[in-house]
N, C-alpha and C positions, 0 to 999 in steps of 0.2 A: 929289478922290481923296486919302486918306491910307494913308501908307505908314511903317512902322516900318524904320529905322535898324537894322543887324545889332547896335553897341554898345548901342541902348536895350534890345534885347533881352536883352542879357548881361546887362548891368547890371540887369536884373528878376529874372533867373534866380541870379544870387550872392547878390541882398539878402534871400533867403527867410531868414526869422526861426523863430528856432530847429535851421534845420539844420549839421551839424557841418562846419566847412569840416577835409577832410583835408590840406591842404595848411599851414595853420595848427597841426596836433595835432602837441606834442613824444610824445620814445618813452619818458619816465618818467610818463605822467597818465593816465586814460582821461577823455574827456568822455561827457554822457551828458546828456538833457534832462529838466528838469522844467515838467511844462504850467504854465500861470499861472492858470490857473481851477481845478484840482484839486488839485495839487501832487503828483502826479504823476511818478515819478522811472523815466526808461523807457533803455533804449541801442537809439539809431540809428532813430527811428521820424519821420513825418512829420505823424503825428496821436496824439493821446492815446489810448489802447487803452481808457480807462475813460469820459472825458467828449466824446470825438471831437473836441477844443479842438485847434486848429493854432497858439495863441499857447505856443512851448513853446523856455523860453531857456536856454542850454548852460551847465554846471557842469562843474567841475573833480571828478571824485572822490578820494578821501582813497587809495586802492589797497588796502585792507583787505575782504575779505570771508569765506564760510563755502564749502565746499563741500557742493552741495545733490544733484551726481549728479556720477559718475566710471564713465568705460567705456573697457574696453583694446581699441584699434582696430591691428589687423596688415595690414590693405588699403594697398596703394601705398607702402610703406616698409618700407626694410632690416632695421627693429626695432621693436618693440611700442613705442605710444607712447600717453600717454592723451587723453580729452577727457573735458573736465570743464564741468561748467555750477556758474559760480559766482554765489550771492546776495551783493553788493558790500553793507556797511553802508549806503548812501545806501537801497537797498530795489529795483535794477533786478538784475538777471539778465545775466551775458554769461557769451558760452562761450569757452572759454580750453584751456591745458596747465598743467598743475601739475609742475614739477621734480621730479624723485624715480623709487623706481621703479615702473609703472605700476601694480604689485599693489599697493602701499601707501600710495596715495588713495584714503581713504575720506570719505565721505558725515559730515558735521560735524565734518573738520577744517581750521582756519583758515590763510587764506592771506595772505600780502601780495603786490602788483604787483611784480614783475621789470623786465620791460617791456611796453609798451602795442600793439608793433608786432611780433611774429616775422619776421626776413628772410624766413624760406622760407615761414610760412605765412598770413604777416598777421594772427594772431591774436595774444592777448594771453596773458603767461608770468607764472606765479603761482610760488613758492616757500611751501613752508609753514612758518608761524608756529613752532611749537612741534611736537617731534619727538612724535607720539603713543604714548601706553604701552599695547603690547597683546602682553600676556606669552603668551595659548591665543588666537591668531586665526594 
């Protein structure tokens, strides 16, 4: 009769390759995986969305990206706050908050990482690049 050990079990269950440990992620990076058969650059997935490959090793990203969609959400807090789904330069997609005020996130302008971790909401805090000029909006 064979019987597995509760540690052999752990120790299969941490050594998954490619997934992100959170306990190891500082609050200045985001990481984010790229498969090895496609190159493939995805946030928080446990298979490749394009080649369904599970060999998929964790990167550091640079914190610069675009934003792709921005919506002002008044549900469950004191004051309008936004969400934004940002396209990161590496080529993945995370959704985040952009600093500023809600009305003036707009869709193609650029952000960099604040932080990776929000206390209260766990997400990740973007400031924008450069103040955009929009004299009739």
């Amino acid at each position: 009769m064979y019987h597995h050990s509760g540690s052999v079990t752990q120790q299969a269950a941490g050594s998954a390759t490619g997934l992100l440990d959170p306990k190891g992620a500082d609050t200045d990076a985001i990481l984010f995986q790229r498969c090895t058969w496609c190159g493939t650059a995805m946030y928080h997935r446990l298979l490749c969305p394009v080649c369904r490959g599970s060999e998929l090793r964790t990167e550091r990203s640079e914190g610069t990206g675009t934003v792709r969609h921005s919506t002002v959400v008044h549900r469950n807090t004191p004051a309008a706050r936004n969400v934004s789904l940002i396209e990161m330069s590496e080529g993945f997609v995370v959704r985040g908050r952009v600093m500023g005020p809600p009305i003036g996130i707009h869709s193609g302008d650029r952000v960099r990482l604040s932080t990776a971790k929000d206390p209260v909401r766990g997400e990740p805090v973007f400031q924008l690049l450069d103040e955009p000029y929009r004299a009739w909006s």
